[in-house]
C-alpha positions as CSV (number, residue, x, y, z in Angstrom):
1,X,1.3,46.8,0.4
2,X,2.4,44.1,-2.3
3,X,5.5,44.0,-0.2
4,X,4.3,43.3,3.0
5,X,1.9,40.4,2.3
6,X,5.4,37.5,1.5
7,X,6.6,39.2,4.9
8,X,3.5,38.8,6.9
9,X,3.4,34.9,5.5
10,X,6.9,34.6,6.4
11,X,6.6,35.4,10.0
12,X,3.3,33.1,10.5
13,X,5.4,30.5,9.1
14,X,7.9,30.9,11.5
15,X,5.9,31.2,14.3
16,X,4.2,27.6,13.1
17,X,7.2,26.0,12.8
18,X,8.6,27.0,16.1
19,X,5.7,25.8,17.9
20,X,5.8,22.4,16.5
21,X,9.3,22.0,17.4
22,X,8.8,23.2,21.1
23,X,5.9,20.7,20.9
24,X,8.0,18.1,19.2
25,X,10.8,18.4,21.9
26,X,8.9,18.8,25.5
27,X,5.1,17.8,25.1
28,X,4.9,14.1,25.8
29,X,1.6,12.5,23.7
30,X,0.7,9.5,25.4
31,X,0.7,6.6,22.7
32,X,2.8,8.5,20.4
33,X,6.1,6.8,20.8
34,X,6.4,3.1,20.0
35,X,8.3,1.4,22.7
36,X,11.4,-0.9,22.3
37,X,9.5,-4.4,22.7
38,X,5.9,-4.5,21.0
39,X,3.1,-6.0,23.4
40,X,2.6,-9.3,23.0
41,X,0.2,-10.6,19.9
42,X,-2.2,-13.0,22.3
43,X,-3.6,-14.1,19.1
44,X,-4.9,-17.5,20.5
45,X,-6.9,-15.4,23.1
46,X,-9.0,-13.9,19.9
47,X,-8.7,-16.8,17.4
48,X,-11.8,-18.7,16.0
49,X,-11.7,-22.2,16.1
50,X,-11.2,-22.5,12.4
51,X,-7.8,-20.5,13.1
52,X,-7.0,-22.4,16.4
53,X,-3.5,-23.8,14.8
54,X,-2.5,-20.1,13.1
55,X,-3.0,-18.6,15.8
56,X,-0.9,-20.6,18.4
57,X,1.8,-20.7,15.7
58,X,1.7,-16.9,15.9
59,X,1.7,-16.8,19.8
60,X,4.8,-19.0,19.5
61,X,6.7,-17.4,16.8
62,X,5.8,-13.8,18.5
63,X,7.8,-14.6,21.7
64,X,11.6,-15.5,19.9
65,X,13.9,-12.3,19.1
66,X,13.5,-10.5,16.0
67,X,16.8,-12.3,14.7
68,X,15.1,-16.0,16.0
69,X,11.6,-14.3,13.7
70,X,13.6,-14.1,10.4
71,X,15.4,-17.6,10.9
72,X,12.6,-19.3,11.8
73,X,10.7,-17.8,8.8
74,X,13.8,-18.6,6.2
75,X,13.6,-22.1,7.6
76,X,9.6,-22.1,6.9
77,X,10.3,-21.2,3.4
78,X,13.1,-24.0,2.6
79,X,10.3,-26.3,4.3
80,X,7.8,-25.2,2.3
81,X,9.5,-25.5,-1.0
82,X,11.3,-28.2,-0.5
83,X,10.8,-31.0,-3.0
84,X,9.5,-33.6,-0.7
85,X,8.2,-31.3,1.4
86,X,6.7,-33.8,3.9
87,X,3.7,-31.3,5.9
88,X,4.3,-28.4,3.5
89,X,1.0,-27.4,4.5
90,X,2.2,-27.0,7.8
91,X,4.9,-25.0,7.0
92,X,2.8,-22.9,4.8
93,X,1.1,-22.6,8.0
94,X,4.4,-21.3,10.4
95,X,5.4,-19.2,7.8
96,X,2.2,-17.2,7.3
97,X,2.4,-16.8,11.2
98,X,6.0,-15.5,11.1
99,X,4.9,-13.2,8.1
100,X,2.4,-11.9,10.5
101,X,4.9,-11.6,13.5
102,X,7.4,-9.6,11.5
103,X,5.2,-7.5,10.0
104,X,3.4,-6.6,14.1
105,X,6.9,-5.9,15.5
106,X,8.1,-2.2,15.5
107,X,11.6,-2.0,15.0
């Protein structure tokens, strides 16, 4: 009897794991896969008018490349700390919006 309990949890083990990977490799879950190219942000559509600015940075930022994202946000941060920085709240501004970009596109 001992012997046949580590057998009996074996095979339902088995069984479980061979049913996720059927599942895994034919059952399509609708949602489940994250396509190539993210949907676009449309963050001035929901912005308050306090955010008006941030949010059309983010529109703007969201439609360049992922490669065009990170430059544009290394160029914020040189802005931004830039000893005269001339508008450093603006680019405090474009690079909290290419923070957000980044971080909503699935690569």
């Amino acid at each position: 009897m001992a012997s046949a309990l580590p057998n009996a949890a074996k095979a339902n083990t088995q069984a479980i794991v061979t049913m996720i990977q059927c599942r895994a490799g034919s059952d399509a879950i609708q949602g489940a896969a994250i396509s190539n190219t993210p949907p676009p942000i449309h963050a001035k559509a929901r912005a308050t008018e306090r955010n008006q600015r941030l949010a059309e940075l983010i529109d703007e930022i969201d439609k360049l490349s992922n490669k065009d994202v990170i430059e544009r946000r290394r160029s914020e941060v040189y802005a931004a700390q830039a000893k005269s920085a001339i508008g450093r709240a603006d680019h405090e501004l474009a690079l909290e919006a290419a923070e957000y970009v980044k971080t909503s596109q699935h690569e």
